[in-house]
C-alpha positions as CSV (number, residue, x, y, z in Angstrom):
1,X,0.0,0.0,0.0
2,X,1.0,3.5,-1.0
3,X,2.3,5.6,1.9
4,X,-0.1,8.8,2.0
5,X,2.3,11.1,3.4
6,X,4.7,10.6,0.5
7,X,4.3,12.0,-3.2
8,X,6.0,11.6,-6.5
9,X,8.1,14.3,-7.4
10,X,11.3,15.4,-9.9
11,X,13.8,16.4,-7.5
12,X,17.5,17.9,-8.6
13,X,20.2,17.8,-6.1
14,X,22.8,20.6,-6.5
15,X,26.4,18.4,-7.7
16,X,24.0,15.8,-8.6
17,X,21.3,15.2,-11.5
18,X,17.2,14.3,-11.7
19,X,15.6,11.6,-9.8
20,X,12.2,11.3,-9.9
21,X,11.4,9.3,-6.3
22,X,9.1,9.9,-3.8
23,X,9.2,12.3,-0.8
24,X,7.6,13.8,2.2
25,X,4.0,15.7,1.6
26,X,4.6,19.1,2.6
27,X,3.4,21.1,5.7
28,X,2.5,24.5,5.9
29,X,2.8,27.3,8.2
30,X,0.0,29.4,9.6
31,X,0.2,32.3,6.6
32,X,0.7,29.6,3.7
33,X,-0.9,27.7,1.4
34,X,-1.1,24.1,0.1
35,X,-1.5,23.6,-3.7
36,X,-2.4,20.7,-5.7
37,X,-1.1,20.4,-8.8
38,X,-3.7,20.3,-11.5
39,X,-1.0,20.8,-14.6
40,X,2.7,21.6,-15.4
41,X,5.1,22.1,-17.9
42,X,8.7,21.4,-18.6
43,X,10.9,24.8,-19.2
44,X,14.6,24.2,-20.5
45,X,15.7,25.9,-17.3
46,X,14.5,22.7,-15.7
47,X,17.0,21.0,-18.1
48,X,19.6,23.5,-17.9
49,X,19.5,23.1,-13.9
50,X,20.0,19.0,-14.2
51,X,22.8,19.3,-16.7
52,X,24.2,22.8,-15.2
53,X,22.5,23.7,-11.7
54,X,21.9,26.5,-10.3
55,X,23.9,29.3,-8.8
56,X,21.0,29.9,-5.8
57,X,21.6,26.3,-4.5
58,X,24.1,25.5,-1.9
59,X,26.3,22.1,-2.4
60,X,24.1,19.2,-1.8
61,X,20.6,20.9,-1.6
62,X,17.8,19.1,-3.0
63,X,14.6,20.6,-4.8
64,X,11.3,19.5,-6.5
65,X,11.8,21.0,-10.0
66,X,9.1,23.1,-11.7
67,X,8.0,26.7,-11.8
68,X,5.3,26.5,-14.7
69,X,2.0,25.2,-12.5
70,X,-1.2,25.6,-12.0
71,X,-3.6,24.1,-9.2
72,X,-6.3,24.0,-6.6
73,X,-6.2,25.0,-3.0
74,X,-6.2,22.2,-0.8
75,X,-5.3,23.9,2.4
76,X,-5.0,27.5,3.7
77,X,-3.1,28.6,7.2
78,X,-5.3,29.8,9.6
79,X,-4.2,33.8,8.8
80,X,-4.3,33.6,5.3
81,X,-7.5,35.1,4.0
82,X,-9.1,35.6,0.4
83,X,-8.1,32.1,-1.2
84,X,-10.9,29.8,-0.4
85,X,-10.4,26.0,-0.4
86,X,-11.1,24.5,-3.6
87,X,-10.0,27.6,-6.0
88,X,-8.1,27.0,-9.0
89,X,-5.2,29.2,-9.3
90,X,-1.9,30.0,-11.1
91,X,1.0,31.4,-9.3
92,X,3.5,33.7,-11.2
93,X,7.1,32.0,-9.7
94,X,9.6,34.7,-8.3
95,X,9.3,36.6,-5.4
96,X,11.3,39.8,-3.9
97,X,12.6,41.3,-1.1
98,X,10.0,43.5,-0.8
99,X,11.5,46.3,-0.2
100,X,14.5,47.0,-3.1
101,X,14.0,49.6,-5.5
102,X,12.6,46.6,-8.3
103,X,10.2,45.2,-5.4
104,X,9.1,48.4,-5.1
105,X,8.3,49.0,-8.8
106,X,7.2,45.2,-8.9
107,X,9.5,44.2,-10.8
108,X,10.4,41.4,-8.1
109,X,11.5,39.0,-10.9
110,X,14.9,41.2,-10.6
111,X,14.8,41.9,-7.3
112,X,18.4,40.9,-6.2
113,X,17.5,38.6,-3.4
114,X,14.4,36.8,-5.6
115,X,13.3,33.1,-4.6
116,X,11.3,30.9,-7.4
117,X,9.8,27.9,-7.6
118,X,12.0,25.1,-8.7
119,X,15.0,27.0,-8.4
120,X,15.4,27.4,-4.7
121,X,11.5,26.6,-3.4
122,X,9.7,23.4,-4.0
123,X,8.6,23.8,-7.2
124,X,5.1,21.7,-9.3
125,X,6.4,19.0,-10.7
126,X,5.3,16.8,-8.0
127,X,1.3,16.4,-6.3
128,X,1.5,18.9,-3.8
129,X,3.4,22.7,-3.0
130,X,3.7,24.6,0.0
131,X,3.4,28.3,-1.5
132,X,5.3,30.6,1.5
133,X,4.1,33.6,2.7
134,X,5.9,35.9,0.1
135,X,4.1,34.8,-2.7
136,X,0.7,35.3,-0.8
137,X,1.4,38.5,0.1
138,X,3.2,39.5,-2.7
139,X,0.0,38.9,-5.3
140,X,1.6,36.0,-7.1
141,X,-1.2,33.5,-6.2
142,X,-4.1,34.3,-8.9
143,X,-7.5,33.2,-9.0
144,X,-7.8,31.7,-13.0
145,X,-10.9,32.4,-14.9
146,X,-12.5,29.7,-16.2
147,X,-11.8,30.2,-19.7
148,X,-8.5,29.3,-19.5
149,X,-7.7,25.6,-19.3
150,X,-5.2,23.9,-16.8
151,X,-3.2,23.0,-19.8
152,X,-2.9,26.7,-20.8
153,X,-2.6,28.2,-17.4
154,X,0.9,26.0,-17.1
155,X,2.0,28.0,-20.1
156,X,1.3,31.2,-18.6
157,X,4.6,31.7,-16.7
158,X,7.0,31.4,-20.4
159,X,4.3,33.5,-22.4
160,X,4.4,36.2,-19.2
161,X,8.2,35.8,-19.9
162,X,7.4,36.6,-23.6
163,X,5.2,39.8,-22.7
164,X,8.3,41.3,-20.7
165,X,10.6,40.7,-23.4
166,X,8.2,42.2,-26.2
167,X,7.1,44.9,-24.2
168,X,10.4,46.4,-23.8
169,X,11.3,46.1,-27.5
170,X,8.6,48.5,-27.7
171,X,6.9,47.3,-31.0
172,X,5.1,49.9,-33.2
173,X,2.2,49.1,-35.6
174,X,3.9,48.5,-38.8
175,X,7.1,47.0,-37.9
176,X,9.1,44.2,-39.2
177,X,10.3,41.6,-36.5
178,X,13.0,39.4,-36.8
179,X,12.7,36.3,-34.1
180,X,16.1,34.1,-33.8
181,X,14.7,31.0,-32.5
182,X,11.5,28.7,-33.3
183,X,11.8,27.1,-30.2
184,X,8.6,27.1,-27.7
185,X,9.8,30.4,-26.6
186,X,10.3,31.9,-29.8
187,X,6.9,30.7,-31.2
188,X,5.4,32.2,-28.4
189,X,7.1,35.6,-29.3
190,X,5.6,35.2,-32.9
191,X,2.1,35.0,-31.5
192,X,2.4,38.2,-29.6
193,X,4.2,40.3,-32.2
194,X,1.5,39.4,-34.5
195,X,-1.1,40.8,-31.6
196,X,1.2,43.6,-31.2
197,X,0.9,45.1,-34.7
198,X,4.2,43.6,-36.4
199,X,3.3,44.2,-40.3
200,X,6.0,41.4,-41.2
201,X,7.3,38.6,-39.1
202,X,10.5,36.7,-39.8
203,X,11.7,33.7,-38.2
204,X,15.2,32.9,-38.1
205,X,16.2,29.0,-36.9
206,X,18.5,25.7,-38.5
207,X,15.4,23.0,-38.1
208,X,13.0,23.0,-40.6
209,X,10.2,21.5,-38.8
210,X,10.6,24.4,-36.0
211,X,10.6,26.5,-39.2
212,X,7.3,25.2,-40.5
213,X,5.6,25.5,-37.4
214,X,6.6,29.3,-37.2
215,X,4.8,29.9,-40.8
216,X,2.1,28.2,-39.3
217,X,1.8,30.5,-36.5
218,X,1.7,33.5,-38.4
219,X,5.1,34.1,-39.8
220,X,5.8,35.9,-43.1
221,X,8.9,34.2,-43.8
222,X,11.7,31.3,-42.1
223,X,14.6,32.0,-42.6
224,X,17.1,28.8,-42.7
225,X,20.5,30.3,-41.3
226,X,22.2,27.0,-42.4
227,X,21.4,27.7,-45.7
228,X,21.0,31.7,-46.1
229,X,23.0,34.2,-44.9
230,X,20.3,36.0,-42.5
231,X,21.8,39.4,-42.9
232,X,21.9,40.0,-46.3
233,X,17.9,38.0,-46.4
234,X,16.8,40.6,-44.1
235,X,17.9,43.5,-45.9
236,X,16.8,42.0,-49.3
237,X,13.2,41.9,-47.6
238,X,13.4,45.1,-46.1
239,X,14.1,47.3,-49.2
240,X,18.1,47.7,-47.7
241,X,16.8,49.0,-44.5
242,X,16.7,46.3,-42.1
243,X,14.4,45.6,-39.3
244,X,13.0,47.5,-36.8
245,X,13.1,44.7,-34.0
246,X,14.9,41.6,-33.4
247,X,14.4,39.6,-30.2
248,X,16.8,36.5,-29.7
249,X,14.8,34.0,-28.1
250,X,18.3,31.5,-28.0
251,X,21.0,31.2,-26.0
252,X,23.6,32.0,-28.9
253,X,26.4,34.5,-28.3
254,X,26.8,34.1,-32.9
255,X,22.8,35.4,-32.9
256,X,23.5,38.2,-30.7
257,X,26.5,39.5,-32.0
258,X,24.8,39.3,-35.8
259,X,21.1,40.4,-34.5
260,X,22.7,44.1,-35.0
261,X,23.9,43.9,-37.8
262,X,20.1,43.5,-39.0
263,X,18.4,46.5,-37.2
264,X,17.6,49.6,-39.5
265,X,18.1,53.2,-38.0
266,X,16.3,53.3,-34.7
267,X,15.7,49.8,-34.4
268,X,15.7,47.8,-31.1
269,X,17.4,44.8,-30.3
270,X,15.8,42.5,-27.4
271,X,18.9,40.0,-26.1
272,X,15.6,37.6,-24.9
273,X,18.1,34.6,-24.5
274,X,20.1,34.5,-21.7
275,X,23.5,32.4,-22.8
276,X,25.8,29.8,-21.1
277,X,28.4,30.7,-18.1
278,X,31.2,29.2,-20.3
279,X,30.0,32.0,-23.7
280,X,32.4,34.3,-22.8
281,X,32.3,37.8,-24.2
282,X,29.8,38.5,-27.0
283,X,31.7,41.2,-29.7
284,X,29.3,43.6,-30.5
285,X,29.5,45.8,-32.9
286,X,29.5,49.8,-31.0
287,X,29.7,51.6,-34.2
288,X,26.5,50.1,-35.6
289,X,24.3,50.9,-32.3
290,X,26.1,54.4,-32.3
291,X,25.3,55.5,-35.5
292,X,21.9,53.5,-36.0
293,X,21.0,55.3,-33.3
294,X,19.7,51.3,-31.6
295,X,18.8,50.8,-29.1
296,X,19.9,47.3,-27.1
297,X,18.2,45.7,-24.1
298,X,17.3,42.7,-22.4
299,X,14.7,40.8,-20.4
300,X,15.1,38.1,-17.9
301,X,11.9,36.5,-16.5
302,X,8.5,38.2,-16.3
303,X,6.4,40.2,-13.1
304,X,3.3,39.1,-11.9
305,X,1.9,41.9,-13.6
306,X,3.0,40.7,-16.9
307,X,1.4,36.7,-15.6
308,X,-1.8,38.7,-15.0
309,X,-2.0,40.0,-18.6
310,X,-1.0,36.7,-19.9
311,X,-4.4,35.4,-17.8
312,X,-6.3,38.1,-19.6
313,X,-5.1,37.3,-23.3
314,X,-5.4,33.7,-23.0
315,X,-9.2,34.1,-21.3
316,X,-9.9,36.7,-23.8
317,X,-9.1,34.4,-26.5
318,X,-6.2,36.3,-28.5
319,X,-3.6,33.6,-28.3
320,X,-3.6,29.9,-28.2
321,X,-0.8,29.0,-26.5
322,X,-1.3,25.1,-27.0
323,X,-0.2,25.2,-30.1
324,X,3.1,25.4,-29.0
325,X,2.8,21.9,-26.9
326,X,3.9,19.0,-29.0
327,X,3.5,16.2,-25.8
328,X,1.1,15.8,-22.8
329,X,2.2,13.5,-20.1
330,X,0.3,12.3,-17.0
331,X,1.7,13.7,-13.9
332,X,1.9,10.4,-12.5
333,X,4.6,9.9,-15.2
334,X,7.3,12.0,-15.2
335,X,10.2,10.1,-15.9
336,X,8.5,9.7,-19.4
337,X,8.3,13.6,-19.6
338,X,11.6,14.4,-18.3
339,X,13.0,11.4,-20.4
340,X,10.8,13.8,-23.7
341,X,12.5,16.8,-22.2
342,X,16.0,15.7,-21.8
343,X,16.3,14.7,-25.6
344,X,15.6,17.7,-26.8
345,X,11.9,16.9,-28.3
346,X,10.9,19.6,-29.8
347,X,7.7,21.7,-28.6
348,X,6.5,22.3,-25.0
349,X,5.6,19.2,-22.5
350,X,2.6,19.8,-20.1
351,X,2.1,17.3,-17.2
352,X,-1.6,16.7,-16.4
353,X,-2.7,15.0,-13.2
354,X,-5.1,12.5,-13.3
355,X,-9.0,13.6,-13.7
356,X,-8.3,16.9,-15.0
């Protein structure tokens, strides 16, 4: 007989790798909440965290992976008020200080002290999370309409992700968009610059199958960089000008440093892709940004401001993010999903727990 104080969970132990094993059911404090988990999905942090860990973990210390989840409230602490029993919520992953100049903007997701789920909290991929008092207090526990599904809630944390990083490339009705990357991430970038009023869309990858998806999404052209040189495409398309945004949605220190080199005058570059400790330097080219007058940025994570208007696009029907999931797993089975993840299968992996 199963032992009802333990639960299934992916666990990664800092120095060591993924095990997917069984471990205590969580306990929560007087101003916390207990979460079931309803649905899930796999990020490649998660994967970059087993293969690379995490610079937040201490030698040795364990954690249940997983901050894209969704679930129901199975228990509340006796001073928490406002989040009944029984509602189904999403919870946006990072949490500040509270009291550092990004806290106080609410930008928390770079507040330099943040925790996250499945970095160093308990994170979803397992049945049950203990969400600490910071994230109640803090607004990152949201009641979920009931237009959008568990299987799209777990996608809300990347797409939020993707409203930060579009937002601050400031897109302008009429632009053309360059996306390197046809990745999950990047598809999910081609969704929203359509939304946003990008006149032309360009995808930029070396897989032809992540290439067809993006014209299926919306995209006005995909651009094989094994077999074009992207630069001179771009300008061809453009009339000599160039583009007026380019977001790099992978972690490629060659995309960056050539992403400039595509912006027309005024144009905005959004470094979107975070890249490897061991990339070293990217060489950028200072001239071009001085006298294109460009304007380069960056985005890491998004604020549970952006996760609330990621609820409100997705319930008001403007994007479908599941067309960016390729495989569904039951929670129950997560060495299968993991197993999906680890081998680099293309698309996004949801977990779904039995009876949803």
């Amino acid at each position: 007989m199963a032992d009802a104080q333990m639960m299934l969970a992916a666990t990664y132990t800092q120095g060591g790798t993924l095990e997917i094993e069984e471990i205590a059911r969580p306990v929560i404090e007087r101003d916390e909440i207990l979460l079931r988990v309803r649905a899930a999905s796999i990020c490649g942090t998660d994967v970059k965290i087993i293969r690379n860990g995490h610079r937040k973990l201490r030698d040795g210390q364990r954690i249940v992976l997983g901050h894209e989840f969704v679930g129901v409230i199975e228990q509340v602490g006796e001073s928490v008020a406002g989040y009944p029993v029984g509602q189904r919520v999403g919870v946006a992953p990072n949490a500040g200080c509270g009291r550092c100049p990004a806290c106080v903007r609410g930008k928390t997701n770079y507040c330099p002290a943040y925790t996250a789920f499945g970095i160093d909290q308990n994170g979803g991929h397992t049945v049950l999370v203990r969400i600490a008092s910071q994230f109640v207090t803090q607004g990152n526990v949201i009641p979920l309409p009931p237009e959008v599904s568990d299987a799209e809630a777990a996608l809300l944390e990347p797409f939020s992700c993707v409203i930060n990083g579009v937002r601050s490339s400031n897109i302008e009705l009429g632009d053309t968009v360059v996306i390197y990357g046809a990745g999950p991430i990047g598809l999910m970038h081609v969704l929203l610059c359509r939304l946003s009023g990008a006149a032309k869309l360009i995808a930029v990858d070396v897989r032809t199958d992540r290439l067809e998806q993006a014209r299926n999404l919306g995209c006005d052209l995909a651009v094989d960089a094994r077999q074009e040189d992207v630069v001179e495409r771009v300008r061809y398309e453009t009339g000599g000008q160039g583009a007026d945004v380019v977001i790099t949605a992978c972690p490629a220190a060659e995309v960056q440093a050539e992403a400039v080199r595509l912006l027309a005058p005024f144009g905005r570059l959004c470094l979107f892709g975070g890249l490897p400790r061991t990339a070293g330097p990217v060489p950028l080219d200072t001239n071009a940004i001085h006298y294109g007058n460009l304007l380069v940025t960056g985005t890491t994570g998004g604020a549970v401001e952006d996760y609330r208007i990621a609820i409100r696009l997705v319930a008001g029907k403007r994007v479908e993010l599941t067309r960016v999931v390729s495989h569904v797993f039951p929670l129950a089975d997560l060495r299968g999903a993991y197993d999906a993840a680890l081998a680099g299968t293309d698309g996004k992996i949801v977990l779904v727990a039995d009876g949803t």
